[in-house]
mmCIF file of the C-alpha atoms, coordinates in Angstrom:
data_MODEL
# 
_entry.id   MODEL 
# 
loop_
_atom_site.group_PDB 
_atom_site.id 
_atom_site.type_symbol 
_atom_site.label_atom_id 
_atom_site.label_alt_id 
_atom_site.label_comp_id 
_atom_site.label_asym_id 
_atom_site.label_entity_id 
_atom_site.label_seq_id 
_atom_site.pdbx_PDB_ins_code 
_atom_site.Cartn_x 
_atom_site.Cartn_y 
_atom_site.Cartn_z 
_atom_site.occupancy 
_atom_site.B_iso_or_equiv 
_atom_site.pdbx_formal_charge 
_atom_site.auth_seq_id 
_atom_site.auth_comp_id 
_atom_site.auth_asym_id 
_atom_site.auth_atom_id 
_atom_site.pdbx_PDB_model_num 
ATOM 1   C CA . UNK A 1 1   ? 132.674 92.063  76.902 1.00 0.00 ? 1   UNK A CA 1 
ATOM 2   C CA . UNK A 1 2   ? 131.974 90.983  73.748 1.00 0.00 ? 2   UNK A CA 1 
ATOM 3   C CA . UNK A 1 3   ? 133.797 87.940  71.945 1.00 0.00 ? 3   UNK A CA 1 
ATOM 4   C CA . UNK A 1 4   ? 134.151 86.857  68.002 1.00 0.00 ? 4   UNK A CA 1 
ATOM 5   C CA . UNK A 1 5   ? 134.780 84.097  66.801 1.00 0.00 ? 5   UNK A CA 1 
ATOM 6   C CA . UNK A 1 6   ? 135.267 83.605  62.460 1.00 0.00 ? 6   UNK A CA 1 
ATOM 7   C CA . UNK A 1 7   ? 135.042 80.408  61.102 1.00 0.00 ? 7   UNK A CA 1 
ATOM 8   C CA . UNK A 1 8   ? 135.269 79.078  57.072 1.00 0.00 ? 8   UNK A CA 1 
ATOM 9   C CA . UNK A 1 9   ? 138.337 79.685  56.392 1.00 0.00 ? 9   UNK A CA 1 
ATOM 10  C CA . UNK A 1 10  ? 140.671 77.385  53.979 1.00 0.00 ? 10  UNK A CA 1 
ATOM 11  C CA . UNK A 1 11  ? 142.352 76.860  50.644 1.00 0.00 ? 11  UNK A CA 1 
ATOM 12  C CA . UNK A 1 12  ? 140.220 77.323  47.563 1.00 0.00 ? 12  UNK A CA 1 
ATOM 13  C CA . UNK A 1 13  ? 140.758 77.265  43.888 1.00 0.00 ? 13  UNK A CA 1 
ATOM 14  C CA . UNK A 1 14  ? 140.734 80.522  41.705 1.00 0.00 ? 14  UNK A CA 1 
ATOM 15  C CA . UNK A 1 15  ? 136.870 80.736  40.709 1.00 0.00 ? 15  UNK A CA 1 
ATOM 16  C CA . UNK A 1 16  ? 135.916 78.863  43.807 1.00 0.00 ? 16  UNK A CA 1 
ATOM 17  C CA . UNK A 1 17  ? 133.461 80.112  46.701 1.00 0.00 ? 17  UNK A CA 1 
ATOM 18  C CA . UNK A 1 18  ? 134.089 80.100  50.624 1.00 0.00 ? 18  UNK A CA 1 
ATOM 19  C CA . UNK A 1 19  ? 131.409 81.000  53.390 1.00 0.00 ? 19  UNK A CA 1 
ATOM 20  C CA . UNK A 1 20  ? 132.655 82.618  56.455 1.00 0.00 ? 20  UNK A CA 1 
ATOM 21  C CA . UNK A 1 21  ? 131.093 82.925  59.458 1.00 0.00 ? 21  UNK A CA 1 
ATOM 22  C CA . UNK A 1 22  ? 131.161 85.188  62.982 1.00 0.00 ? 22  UNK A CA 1 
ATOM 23  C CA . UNK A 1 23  ? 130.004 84.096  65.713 1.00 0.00 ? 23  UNK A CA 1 
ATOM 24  C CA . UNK A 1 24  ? 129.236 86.839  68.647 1.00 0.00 ? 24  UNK A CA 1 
ATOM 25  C CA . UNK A 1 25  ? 128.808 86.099  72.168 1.00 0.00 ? 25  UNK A CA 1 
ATOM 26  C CA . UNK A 1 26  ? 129.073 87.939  75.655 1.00 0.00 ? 26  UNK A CA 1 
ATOM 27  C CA . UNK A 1 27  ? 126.223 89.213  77.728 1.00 0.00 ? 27  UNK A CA 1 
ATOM 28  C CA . UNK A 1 28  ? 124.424 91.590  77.482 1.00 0.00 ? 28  UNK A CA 1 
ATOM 29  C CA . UNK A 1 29  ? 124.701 93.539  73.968 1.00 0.00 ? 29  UNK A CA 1 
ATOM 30  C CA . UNK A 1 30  ? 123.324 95.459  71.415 1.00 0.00 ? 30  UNK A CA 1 
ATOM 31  C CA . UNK A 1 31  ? 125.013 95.038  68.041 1.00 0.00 ? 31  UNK A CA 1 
ATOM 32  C CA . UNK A 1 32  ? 124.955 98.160  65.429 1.00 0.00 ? 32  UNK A CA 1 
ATOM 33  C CA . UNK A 1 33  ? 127.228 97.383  62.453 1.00 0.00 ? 33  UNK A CA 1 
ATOM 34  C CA . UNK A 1 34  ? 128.850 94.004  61.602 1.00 0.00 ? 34  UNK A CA 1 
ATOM 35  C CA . UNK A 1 35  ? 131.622 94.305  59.517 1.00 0.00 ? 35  UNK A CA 1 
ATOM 36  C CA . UNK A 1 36  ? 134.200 92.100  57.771 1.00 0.00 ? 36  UNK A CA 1 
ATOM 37  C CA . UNK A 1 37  ? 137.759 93.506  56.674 1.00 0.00 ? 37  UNK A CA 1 
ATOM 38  C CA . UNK A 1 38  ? 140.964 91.380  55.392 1.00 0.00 ? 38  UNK A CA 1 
ATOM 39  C CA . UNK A 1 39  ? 144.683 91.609  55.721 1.00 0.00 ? 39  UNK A CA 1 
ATOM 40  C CA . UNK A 1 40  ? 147.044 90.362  53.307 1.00 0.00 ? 40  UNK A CA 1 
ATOM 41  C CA . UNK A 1 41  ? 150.827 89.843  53.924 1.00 0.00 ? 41  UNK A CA 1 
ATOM 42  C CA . UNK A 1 42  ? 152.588 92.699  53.728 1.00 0.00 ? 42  UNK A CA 1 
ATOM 43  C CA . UNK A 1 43  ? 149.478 95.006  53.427 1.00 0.00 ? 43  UNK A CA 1 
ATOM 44  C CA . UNK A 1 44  ? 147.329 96.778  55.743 1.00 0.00 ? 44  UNK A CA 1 
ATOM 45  C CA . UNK A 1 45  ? 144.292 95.728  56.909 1.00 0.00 ? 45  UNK A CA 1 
ATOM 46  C CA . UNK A 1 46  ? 141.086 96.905  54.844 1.00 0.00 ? 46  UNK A CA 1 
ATOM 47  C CA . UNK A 1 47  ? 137.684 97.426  54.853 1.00 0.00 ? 47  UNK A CA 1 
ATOM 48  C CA . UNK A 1 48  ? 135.576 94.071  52.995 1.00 0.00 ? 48  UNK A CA 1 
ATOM 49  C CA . UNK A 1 49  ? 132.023 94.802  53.497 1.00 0.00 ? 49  UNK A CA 1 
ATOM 50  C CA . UNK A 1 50  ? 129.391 96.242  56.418 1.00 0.00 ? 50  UNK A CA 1 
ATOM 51  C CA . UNK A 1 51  ? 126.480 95.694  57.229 1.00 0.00 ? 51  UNK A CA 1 
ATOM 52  C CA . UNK A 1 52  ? 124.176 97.585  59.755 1.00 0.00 ? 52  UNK A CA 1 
ATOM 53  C CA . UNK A 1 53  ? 121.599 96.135  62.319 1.00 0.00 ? 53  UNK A CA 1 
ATOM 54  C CA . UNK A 1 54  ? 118.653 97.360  59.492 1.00 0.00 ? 54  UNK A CA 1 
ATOM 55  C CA . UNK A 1 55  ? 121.046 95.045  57.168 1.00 0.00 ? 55  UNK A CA 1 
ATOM 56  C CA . UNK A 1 56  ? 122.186 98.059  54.939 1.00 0.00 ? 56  UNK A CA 1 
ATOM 57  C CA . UNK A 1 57  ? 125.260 96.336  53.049 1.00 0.00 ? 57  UNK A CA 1 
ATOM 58  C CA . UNK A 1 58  ? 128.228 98.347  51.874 1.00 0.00 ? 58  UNK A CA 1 
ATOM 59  C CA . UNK A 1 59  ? 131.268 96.646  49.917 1.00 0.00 ? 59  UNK A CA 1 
ATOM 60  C CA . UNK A 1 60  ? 134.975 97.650  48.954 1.00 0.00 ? 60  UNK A CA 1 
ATOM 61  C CA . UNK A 1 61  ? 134.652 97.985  44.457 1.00 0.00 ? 61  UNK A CA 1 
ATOM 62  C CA . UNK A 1 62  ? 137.060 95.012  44.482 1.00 0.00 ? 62  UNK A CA 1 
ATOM 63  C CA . UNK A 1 63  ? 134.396 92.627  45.860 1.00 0.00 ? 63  UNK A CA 1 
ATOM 64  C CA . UNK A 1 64  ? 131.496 94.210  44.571 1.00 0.00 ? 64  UNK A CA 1 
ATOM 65  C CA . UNK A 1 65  ? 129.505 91.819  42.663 1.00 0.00 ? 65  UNK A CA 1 
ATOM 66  C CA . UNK A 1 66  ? 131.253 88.585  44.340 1.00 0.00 ? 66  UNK A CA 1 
ATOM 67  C CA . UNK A 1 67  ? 130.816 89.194  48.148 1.00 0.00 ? 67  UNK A CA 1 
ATOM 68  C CA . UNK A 1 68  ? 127.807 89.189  49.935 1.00 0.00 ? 68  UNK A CA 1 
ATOM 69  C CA . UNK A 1 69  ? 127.456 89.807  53.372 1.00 0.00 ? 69  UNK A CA 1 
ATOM 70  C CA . UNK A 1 70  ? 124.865 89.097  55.459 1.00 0.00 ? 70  UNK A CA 1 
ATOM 71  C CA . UNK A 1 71  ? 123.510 88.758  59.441 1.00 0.00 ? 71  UNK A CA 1 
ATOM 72  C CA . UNK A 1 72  ? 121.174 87.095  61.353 1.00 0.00 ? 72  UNK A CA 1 
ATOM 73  C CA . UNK A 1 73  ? 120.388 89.539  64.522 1.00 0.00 ? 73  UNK A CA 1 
ATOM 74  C CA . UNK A 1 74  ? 118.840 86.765  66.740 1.00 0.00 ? 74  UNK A CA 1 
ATOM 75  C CA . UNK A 1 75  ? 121.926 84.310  66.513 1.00 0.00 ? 75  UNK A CA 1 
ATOM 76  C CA . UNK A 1 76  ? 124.390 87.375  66.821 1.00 0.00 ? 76  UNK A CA 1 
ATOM 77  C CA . UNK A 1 77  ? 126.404 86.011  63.750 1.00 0.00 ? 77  UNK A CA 1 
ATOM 78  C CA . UNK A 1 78  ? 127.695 87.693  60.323 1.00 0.00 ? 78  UNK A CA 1 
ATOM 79  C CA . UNK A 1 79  ? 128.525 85.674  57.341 1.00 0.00 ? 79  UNK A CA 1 
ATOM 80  C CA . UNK A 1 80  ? 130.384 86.358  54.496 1.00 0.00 ? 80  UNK A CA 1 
ATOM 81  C CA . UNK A 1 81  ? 129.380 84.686  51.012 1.00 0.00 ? 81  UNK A CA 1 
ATOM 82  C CA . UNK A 1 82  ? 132.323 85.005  48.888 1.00 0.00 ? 82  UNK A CA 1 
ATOM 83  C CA . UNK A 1 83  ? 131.943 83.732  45.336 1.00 0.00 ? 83  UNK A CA 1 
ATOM 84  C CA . UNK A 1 84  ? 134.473 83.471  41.908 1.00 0.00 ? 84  UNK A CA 1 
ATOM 85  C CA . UNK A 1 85  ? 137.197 84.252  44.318 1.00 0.00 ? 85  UNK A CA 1 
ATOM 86  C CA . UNK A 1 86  ? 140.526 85.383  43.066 1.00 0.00 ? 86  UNK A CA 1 
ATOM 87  C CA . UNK A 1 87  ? 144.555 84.795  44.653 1.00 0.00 ? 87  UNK A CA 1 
ATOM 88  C CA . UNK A 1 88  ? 144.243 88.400  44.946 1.00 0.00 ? 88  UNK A CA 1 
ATOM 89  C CA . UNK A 1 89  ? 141.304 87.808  47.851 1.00 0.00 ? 89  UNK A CA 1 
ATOM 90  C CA . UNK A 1 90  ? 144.066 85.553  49.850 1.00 0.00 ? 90  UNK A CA 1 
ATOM 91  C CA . UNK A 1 91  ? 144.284 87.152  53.192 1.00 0.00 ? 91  UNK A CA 1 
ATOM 92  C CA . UNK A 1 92  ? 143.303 86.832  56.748 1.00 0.00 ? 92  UNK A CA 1 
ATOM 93  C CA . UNK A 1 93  ? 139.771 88.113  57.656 1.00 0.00 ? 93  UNK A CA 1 
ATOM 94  C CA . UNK A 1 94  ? 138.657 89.644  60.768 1.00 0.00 ? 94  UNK A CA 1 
ATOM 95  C CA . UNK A 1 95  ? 134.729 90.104  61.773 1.00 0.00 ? 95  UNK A CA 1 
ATOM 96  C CA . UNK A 1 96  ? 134.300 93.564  63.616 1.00 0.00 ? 96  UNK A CA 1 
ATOM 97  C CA . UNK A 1 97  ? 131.413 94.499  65.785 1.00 0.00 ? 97  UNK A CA 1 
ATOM 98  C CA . UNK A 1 98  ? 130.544 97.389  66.681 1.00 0.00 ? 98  UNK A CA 1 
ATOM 99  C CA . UNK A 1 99  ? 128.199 97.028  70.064 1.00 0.00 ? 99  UNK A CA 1 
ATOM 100 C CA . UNK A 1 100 ? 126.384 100.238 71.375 1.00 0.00 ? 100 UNK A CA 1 
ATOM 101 C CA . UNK A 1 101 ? 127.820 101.701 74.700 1.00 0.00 ? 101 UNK A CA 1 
ATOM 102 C CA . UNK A 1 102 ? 131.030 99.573  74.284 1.00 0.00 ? 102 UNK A CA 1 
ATOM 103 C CA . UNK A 1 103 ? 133.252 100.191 70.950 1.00 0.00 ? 103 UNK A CA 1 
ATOM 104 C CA . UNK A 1 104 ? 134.657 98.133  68.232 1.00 0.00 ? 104 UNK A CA 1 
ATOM 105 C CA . UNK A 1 105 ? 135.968 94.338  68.799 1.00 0.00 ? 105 UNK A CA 1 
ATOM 106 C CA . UNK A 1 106 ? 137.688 92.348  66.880 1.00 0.00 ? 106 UNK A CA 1 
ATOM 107 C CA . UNK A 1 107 ? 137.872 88.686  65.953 1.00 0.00 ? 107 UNK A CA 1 
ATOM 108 C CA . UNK A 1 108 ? 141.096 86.471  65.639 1.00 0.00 ? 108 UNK A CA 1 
ATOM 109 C CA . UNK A 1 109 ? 140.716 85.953  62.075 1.00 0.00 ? 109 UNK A CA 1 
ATOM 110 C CA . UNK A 1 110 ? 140.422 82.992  59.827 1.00 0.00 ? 110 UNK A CA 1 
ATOM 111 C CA . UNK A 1 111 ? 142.485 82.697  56.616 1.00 0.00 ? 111 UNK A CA 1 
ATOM 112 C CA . UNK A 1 112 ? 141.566 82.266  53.108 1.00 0.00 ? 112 UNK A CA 1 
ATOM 113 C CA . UNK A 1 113 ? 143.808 81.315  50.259 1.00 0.00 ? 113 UNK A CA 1 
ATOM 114 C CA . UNK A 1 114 ? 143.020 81.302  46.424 1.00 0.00 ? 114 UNK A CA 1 
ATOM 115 C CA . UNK A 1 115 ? 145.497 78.872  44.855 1.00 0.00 ? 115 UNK A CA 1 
ATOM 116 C CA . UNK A 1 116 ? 145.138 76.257  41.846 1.00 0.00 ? 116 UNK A CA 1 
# 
């Protein structure tokens, strides 16, 4: 069993910057690719950024440029450097791990919103 837990979350101002953070723990596991992915209201949930246990990054094009994710292998934790955020970025986001032998797990989220 593996558990996440997001933190950094909150209420920002268009142009503004937020740093999330997942936190993984459990015993016993091997982490391949940490990823983060949002939801908005009314939408479904999508893919924000990856990154592997090598720390090859991948990002959606609508956060390319702004988002940076990153991980640090010996704490088990993902973080998510979002800069010049936009309303448009207001959404619930979920840190996924993907842990060797086991499958995907989820987080409970943490919610952003872009407002002036």
């Amino acid at each position: 069993q593996v558990q996440l837990v997001e933190s950094g979350g909150g209420l920002v101002r268009p142009g503004g910057s937020l740093r999330l953070s997942c936190a993984a723990s459990g015993s016993r596991f091997n982490i391949n690719v940490m990823a983060w992915y949002r939801q908005a209201p009314g939408n479904q949930r999508e893919l924000v950024a990856t990154v592997s246990s090598g720390g090859t990054t991948t990002y959606a094009d609508s956060v390319k440029g702004r988002f940076t994710i990153s991980r640090d292998n010996a704490k088990n934790m993902a973080y998510l450097q979002m800069n010049s955020l936009k309303p448009e970025d207001t959404a619930v986001y979920f840190c996924n791990a993907e842990v060797y032998g086991f499958g995907a797990y989820w987080g409970e989220g943490t919610l952003v919103t872009v407002s002036s």
